[in-house]
Z-matrix of the N, CA and C atoms (Angstrom, degrees):
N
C 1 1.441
C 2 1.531 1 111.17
N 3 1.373 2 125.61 1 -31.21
C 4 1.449 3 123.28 2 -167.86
C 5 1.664 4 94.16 3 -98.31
N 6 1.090 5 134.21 4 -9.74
C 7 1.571 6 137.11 5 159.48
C 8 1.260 7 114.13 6 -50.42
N 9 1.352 8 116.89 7 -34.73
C 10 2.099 9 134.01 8 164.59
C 11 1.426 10 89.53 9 -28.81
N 12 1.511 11 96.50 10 -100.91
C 13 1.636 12 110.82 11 -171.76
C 14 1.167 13 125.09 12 -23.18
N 15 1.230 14 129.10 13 -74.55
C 16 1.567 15 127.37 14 154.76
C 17 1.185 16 145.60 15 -52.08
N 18 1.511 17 108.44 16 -1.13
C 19 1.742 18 113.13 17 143.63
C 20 1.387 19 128.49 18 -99.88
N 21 1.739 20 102.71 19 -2.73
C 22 1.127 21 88.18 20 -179.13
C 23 1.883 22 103.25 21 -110.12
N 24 1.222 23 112.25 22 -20.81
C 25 1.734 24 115.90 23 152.51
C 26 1.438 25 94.91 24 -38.75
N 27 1.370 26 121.97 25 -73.86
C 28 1.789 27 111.53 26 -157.80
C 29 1.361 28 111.11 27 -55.71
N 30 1.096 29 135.15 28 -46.99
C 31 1.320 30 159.33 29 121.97
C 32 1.414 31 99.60 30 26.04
N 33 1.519 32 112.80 31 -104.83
C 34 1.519 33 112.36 32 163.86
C 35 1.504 34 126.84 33 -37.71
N 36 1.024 35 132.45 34 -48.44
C 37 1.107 36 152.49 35 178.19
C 38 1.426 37 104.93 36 -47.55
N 39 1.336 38 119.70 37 -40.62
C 40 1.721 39 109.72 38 174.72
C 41 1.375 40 100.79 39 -103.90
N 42 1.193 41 130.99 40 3.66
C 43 1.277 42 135.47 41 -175.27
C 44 1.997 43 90.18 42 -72.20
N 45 1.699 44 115.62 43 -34.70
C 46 1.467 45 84.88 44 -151.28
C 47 1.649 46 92.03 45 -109.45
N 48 1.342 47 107.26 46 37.87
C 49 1.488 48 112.33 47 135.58
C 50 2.047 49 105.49 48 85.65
N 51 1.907 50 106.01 49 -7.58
C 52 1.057 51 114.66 50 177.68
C 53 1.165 52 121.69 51 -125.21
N 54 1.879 53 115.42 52 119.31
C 55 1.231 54 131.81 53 -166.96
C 56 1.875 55 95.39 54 -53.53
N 57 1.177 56 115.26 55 -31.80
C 58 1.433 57 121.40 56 175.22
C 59 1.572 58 120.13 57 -44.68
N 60 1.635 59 91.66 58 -61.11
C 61 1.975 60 112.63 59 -178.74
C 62 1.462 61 100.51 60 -57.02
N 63 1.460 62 131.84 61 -38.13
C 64 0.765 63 133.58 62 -177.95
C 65 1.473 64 136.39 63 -52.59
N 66 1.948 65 84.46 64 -58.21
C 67 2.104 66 98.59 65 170.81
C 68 1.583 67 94.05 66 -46.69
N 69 1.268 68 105.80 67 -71.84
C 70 1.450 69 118.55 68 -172.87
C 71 1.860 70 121.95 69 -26.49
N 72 1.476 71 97.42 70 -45.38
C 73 1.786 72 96.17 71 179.24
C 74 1.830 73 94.02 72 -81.00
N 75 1.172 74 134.47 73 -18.59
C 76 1.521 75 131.96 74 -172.57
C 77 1.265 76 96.34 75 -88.05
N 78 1.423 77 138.04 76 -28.02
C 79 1.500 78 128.58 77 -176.01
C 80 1.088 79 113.17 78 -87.78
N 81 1.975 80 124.26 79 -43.20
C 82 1.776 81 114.81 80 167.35
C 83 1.528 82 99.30 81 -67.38
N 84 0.934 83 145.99 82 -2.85
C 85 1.747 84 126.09 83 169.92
C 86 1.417 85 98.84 84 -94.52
N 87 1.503 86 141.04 85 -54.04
C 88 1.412 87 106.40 86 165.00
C 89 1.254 88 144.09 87 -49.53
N 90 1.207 89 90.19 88 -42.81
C 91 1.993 90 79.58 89 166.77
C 92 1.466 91 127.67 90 -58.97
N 93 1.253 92 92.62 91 -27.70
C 94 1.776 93 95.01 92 -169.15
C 95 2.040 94 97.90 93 -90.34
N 96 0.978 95 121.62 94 -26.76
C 97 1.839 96 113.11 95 153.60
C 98 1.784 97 100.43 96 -64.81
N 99 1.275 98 121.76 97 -67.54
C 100 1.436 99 112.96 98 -159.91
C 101 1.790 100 105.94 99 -52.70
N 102 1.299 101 122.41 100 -32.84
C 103 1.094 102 120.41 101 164.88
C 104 1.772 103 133.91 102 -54.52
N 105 1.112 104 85.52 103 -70.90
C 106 2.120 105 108.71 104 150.90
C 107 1.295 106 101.47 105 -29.37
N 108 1.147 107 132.27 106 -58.43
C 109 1.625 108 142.89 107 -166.90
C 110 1.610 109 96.24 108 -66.64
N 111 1.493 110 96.89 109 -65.66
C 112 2.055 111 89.75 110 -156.49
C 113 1.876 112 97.63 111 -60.13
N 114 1.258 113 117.12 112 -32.98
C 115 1.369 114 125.05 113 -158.80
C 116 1.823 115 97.59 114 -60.14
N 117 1.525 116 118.69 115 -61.17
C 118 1.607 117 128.42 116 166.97
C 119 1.420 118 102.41 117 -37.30
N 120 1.535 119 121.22 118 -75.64
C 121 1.501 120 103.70 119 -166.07
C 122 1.424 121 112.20 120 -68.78
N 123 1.694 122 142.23 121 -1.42
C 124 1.209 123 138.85 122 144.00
C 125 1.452 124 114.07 123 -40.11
N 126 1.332 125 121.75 124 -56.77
C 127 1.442 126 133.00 125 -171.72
C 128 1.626 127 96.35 126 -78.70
N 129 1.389 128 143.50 127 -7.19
C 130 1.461 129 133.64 128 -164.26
C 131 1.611 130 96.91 129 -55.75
N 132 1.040 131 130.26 130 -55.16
C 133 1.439 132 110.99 131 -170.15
C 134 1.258 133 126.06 132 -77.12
N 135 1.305 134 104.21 133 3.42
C 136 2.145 135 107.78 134 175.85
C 137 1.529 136 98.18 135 -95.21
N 138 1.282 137 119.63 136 -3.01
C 139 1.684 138 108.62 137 -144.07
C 140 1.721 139 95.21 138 -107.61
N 141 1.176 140 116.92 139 -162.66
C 142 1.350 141 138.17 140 -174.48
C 143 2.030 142 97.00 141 -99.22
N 144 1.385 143 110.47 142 123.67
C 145 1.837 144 99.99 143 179.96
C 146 1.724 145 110.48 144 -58.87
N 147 1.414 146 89.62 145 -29.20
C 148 1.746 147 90.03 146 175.63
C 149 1.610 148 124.91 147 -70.84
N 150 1.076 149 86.11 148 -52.19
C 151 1.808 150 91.19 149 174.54
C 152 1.534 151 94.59 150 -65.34
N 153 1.055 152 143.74 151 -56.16
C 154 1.843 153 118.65 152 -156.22
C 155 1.794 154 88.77 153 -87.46
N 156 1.656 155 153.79 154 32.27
C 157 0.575 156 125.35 155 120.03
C 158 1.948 157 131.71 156 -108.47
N 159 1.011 158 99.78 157 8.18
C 160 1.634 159 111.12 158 148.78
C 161 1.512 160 108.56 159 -73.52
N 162 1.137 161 141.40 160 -52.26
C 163 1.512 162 143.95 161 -176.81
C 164 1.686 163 102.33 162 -56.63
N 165 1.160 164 105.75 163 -46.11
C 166 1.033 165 106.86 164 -176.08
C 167 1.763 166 130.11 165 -61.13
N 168 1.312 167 82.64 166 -39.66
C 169 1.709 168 107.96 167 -178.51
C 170 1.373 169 117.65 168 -92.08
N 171 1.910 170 107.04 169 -4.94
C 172 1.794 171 107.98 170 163.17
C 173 1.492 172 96.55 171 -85.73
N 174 1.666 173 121.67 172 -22.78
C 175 1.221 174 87.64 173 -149.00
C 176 1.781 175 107.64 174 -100.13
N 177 1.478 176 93.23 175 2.49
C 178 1.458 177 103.05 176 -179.58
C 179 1.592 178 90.61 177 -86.19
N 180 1.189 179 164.46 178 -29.05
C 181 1.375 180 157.76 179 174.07
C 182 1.493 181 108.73 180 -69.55
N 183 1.668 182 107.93 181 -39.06
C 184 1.453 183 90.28 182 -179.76
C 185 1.695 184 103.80 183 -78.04
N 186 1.484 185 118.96 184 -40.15
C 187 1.382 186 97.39 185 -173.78
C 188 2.142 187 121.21 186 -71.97
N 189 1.391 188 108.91 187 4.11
C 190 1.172 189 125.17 188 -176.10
C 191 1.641 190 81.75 189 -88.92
N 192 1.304 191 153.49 190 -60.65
C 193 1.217 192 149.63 191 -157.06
C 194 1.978 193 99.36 192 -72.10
N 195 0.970 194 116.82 193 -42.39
C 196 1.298 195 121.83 194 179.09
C 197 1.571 196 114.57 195 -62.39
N 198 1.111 197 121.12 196 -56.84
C 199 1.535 198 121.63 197 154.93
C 200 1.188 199 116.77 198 -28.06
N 201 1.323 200 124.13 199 -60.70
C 202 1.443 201 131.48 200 -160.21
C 203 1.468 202 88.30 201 -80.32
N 204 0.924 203 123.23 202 -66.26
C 205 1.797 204 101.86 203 -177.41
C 206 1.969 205 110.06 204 -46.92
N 207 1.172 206 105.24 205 -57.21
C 208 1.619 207 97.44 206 176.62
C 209 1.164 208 119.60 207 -34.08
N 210 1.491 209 134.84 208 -60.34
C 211 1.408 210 144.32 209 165.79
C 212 1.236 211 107.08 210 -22.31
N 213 1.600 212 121.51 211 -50.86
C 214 1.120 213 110.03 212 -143.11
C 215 1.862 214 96.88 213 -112.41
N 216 0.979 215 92.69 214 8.76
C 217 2.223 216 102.04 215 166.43
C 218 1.110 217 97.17 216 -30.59
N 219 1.411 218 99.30 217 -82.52
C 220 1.396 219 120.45 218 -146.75
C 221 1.864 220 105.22 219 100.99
N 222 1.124 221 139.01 220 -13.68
C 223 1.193 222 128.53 221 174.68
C 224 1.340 223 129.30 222 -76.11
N 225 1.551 224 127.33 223 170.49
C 226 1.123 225 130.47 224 -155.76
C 227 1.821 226 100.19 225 -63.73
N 228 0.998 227 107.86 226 -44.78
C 229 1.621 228 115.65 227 -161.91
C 230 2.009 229 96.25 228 -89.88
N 231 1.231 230 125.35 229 -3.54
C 232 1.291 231 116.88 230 -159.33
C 233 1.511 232 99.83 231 -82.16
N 234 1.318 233 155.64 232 -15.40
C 235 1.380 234 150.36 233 118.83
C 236 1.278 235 102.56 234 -12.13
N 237 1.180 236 137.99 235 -93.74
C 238 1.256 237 142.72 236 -125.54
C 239 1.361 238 104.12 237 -71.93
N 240 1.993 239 111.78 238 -51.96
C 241 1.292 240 110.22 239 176.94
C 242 1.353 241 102.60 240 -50.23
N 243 1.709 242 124.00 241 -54.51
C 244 1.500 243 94.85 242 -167.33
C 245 1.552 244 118.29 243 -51.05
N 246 1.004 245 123.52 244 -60.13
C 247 1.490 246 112.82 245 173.98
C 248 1.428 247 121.52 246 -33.40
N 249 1.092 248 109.57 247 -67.78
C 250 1.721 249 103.91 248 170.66
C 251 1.765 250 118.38 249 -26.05
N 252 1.071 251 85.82 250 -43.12
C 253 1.881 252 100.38 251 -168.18
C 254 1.854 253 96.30 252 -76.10
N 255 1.036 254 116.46 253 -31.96
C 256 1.629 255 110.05 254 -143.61
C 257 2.116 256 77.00 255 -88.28
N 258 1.211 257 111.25 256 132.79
C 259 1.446 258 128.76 257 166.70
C 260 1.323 259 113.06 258 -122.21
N 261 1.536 260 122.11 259 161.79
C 262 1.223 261 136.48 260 161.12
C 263 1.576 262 112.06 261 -61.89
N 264 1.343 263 108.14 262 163.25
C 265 2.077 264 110.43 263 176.84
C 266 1.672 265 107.39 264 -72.77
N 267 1.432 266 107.51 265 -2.90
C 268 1.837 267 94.63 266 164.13
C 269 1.367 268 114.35 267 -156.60
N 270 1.325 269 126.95 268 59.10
C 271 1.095 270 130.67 269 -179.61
C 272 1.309 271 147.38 270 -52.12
N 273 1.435 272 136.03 271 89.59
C 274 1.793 273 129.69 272 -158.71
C 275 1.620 274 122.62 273 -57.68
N 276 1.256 275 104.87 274 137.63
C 277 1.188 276 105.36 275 161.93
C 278 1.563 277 145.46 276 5.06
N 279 1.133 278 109.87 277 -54.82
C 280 1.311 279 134.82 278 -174.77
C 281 1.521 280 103.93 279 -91.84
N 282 1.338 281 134.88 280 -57.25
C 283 1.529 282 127.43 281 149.53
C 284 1.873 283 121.68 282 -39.82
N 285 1.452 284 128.24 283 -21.49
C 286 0.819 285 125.75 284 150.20
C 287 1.271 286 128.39 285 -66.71
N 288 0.933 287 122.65 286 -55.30
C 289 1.857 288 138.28 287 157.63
C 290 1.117 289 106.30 288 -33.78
N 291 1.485 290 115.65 289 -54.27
C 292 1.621 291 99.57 290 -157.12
C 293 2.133 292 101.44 291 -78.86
N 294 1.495 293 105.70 292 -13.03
C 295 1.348 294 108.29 293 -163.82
C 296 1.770 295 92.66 294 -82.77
N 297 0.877 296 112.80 295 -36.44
C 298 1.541 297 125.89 296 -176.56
C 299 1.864 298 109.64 297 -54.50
N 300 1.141 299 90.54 298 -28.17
C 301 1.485 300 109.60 299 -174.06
C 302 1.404 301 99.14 300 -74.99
N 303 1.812 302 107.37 301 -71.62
C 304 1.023 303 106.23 302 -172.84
C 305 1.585 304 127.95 303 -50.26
N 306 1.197 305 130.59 304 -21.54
C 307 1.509 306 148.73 305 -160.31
C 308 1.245 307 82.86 306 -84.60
N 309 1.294 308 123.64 307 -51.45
C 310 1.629 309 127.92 308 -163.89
C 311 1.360 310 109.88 309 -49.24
N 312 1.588 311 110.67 310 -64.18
C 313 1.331 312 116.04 311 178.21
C 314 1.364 313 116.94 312 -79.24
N 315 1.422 314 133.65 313 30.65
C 316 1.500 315 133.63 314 178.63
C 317 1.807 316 87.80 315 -123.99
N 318 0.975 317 116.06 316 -36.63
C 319 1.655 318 120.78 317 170.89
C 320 1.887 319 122.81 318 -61.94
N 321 1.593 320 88.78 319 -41.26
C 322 1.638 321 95.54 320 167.22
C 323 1.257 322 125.11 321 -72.50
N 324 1.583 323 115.15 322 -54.54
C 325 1.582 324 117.21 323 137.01
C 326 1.457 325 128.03 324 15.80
N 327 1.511 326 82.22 325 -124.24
C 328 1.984 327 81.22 326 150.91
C 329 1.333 328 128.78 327 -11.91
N 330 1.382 329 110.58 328 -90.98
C 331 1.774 330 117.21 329 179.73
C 332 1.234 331 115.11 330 -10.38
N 333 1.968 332 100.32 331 -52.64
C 334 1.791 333 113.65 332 -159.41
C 335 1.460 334 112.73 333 -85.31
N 336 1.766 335 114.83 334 -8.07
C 337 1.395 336 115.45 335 155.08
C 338 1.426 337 129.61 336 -95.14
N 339 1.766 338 114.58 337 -12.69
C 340 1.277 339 110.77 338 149.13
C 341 1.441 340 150.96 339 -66.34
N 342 1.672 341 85.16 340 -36.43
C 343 1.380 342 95.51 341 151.33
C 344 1.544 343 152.58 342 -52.06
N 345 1.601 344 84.47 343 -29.92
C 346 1.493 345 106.97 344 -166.04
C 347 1.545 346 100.66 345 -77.71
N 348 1.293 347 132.51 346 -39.24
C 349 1.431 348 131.09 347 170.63
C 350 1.355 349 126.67 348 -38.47
């Protein structure tokens, strides 16, 4: 069900014809999984072990699907998101945070050269 959103973001995203719009729709969807992510394993010890490792294991597929589209942009920033996106099979907290960050400022980026046109 959360595979919707992120095919249909990518979806639009090449719809408007710029490898640019694109980094840009791949960088607000990483942050907002890398966020989703650190926020679940925040809650891991209130939660159910099953449910925070299903959460865990959508959200490493969706951000494993996001990479692979990044790679394949072709835009200036579409490297980096993939990296941003690409995680280890159990990643802490604080590596989420800091990736969340990074997405942040590869998303502002962008903005401040679209704008600038």
């Amino acid at each position: 069900m959360r595979a919707f959103p992120l095919a249909l973001i990518l979806f639009l995203g090449a719809c408007g014809g710029s490898a640019e719009k694109t980094d840009l729709a791949n960088a607000g969807k990483a942050r907002s999984l890398l966020a989703e992510a650190s926020l679940n394993l925040e809650l891991a010890p209130r939660t159910a072990a099953t449910w925070t490792e299903q959460t865990r294991r959508e959200a490493g597929a969706q951000l494993a699907a996001l990479a692979a589209e990044a790679r394949s942009a072709g835009g200036a920033d579409s490297a980096t998101i993939a990296q941003v996106a690409t995680l280890p099979d159990h990643p802490d907290v604080a590596l989420l945070q800091a990736r969340t960050a990074e997405a942040r400022t590869i998303e502002a980026r962008i903005e401040a050269r679209l704008e600038s046109r």
